[in-house]
C-alpha positions in Angstrom: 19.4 -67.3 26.8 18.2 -66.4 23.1 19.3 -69.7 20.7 19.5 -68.2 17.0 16.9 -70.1 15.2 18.2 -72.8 12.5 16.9 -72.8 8.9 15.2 -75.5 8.1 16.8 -76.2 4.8 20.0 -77.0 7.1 18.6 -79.0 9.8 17.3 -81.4 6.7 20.8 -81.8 5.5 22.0 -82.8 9.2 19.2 -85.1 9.5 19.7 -86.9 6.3 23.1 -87.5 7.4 22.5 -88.7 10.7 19.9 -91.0 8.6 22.5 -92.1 6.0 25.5 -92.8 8.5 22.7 -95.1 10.6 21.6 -96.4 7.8 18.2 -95.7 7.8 15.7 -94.6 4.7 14.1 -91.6 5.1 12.2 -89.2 2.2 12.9 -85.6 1.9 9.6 -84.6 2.8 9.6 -87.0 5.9 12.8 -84.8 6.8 11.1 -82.0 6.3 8.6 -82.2 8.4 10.7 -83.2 11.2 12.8 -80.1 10.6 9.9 -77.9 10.7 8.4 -79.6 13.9 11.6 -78.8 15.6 11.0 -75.4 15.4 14.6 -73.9 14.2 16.2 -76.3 17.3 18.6 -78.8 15.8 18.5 -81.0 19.4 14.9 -80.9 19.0 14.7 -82.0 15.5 17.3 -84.9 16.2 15.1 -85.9 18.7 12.0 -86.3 17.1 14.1 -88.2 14.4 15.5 -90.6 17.0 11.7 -91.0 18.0 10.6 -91.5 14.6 13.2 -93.9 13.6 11.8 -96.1 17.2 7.6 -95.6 15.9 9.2 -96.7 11.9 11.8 -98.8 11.7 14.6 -98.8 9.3 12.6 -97.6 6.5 10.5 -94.2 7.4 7.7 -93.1 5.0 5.9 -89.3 5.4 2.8 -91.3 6.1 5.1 -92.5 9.5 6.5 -89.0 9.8 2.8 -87.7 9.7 1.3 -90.5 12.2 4.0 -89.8 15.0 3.8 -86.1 14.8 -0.1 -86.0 14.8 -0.1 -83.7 11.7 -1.3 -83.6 7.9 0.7 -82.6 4.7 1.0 -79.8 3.0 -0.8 -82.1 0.1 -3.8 -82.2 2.3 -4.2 -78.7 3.2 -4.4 -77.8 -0.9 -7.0 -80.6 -1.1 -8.8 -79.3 1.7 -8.8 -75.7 0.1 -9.3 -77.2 -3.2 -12.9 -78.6 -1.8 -13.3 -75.3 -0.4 -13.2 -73.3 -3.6 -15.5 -76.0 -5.4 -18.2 -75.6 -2.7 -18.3 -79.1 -1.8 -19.7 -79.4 1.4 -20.5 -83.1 1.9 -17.0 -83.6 1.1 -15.3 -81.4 3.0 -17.5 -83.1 6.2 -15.7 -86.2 4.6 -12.4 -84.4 5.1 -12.6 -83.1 8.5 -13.8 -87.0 9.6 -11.0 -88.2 7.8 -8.4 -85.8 9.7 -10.2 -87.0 13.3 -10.0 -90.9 12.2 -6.6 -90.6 11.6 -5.7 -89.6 15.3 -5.0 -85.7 14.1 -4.8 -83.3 16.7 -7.5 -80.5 16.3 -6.2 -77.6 17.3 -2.8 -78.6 15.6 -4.3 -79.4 12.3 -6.5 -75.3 12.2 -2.4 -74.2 13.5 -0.8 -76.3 10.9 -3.4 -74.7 8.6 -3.1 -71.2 9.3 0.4 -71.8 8.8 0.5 -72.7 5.3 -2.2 -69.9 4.2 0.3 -67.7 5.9 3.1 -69.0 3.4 0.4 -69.2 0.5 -0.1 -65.0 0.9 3.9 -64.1 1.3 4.3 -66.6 -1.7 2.2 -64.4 -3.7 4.2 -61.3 -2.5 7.8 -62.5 -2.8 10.6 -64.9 -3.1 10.7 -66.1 0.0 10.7 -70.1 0.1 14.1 -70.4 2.4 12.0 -68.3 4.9 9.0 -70.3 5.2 10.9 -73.6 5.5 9.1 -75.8 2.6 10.9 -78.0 0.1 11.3 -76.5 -3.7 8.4 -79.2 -4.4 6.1 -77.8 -1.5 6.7 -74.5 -2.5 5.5 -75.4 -6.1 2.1 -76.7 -4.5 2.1 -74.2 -2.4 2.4 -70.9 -4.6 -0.1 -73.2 -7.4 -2.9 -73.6 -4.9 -2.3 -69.9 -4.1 -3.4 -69.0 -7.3 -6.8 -69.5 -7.1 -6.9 -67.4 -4.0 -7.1 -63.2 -4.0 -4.6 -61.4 -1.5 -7.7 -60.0 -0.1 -9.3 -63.6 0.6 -6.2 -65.3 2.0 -5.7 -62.7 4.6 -9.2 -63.4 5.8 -8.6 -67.0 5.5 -6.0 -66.2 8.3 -7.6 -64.6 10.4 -10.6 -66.6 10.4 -8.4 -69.6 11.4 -6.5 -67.7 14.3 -10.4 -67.0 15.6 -11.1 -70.8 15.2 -7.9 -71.6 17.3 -9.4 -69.1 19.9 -12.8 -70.8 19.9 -11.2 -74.6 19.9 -10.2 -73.3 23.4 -13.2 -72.7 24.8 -15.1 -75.8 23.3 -16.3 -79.6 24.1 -17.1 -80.4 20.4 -13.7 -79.4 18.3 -15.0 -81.3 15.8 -18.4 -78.7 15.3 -15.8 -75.7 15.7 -13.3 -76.6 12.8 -16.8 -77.7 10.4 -18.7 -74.6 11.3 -15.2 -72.6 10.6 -14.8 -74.4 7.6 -18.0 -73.8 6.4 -17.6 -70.5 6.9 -14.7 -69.8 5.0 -16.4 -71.8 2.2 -19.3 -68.8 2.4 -16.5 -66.2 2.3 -14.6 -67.6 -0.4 -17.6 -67.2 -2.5 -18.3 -63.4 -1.6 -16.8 -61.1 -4.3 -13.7 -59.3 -2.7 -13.2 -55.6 -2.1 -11.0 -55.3 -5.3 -13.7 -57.2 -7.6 -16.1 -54.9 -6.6 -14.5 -51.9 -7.0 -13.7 -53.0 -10.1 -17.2 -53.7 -11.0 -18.3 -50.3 -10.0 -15.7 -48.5 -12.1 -16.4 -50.4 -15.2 -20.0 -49.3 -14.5 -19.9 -45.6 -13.5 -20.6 -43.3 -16.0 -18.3 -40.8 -18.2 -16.6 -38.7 -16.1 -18.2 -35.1 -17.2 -15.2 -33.1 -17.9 -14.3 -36.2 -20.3 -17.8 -35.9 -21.8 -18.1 -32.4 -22.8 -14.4 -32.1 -24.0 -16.0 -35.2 -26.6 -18.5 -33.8 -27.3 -16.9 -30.1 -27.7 -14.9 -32.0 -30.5 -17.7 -33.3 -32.3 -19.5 -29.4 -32.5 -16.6 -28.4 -33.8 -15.7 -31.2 -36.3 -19.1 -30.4 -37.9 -18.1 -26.7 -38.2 
């Protein structure tokens, strides 16, 4: 069987009543990343709550939510990018042993990744926020850090991600894969894209000829 897949806007409001009726406390973005991690399945995602609720008590923070589910938040990501963009490569070492410290699974942190660059470039292209399955406050942080990023760059961003899950396959030291990767992106990031070049070569090319002598056909005749 085929199960139609369940927004993740809705399986948020179930959860948070399931919460409220139990009487637990529970943030919207701790609901929100259960929702997503149950993958449009609204068993699943009651599930993970019920496992969540039995790791945090009767008070749940997204720092609980995070821990159980192995993953990072969306806030993380943008500071990882943000370190990215300012060429900061000590610091974004610092990152990458801060994600492994924290018990972060590898290959679910470059997925988690390439999943929100994926939502950062259709940001950019359209309204699409009920799609990707973020809060209205993630999609603010989300299309802001977008910003600083071309269309051209973020598409290569992805795919250089999707080749890093490839290579974490394959691989003893995950740790050297995602820094190398990382790295790598970093060098990219500061490459001029297709579109700036082309730019820079139009500003630069010289007055088209037909342009030219129709000018300068003016100015003959202006002095006659």
């Amino acid at each position: 069987f085929i199960f139609k897949r369940i927004p993740v806007a809705s399986i948020v409001a179930q959860l948070l009543k399931i919460a409220e009726k139990e009487g637990y406390a529970i943030d919207n973005k701790s609901l929100f990343h259960i929702a997503r991690a149950g993958s449009g399945s609204m068993r699943d995602a009651q599930s993970l709550l019920d496992q969540v609720i039995s790791f945090g008590g009767n008070e749940i923070t997204e720092q609980d939510v995070l821990l159980f589910l192995g993953i990072v938040s969306l806030q993380q990501y943008c500071d990882c990018i943000h370190i990215i963009l300012k060429k900061e490569t000590a610091l974004l070492i610092d990152f990458v042993e801060s994600i492994i410290s924290s018990g972060v699974d590898i290959a679910r942190f470059v997925a988690g990744f390439a999943d929100v660059v994926y939502a950062m470039r259709l940001s950019k292209l359209a309204d699409i926020s009920p799609i990707l399955g973020y809060s209205d406050e993630e999609t603010a942080l989300l299309t802001k850090t977008a910003e600083s990023l071309h269309d051209e760059q973020l598409s290569l961003f992805y795919t250089m991600l999707l080749d890093c899950q490839n290579q974490l396959r394959f691989t003893g030291n995950e740790r050297a894969v995602v820094e190398m990767f990382l790295i790598d992106i970093m060098k990219m990031l500061q490459r001029p894209t297709l579109a700036t070049i082309l730019q820079q070569l139009d500003t630069a090319s010289p007055e088209p000829v037909q342009k030219k002598k129709y000018r300068e056909s003016c100015t003959e005749e202006s002095y006659n």
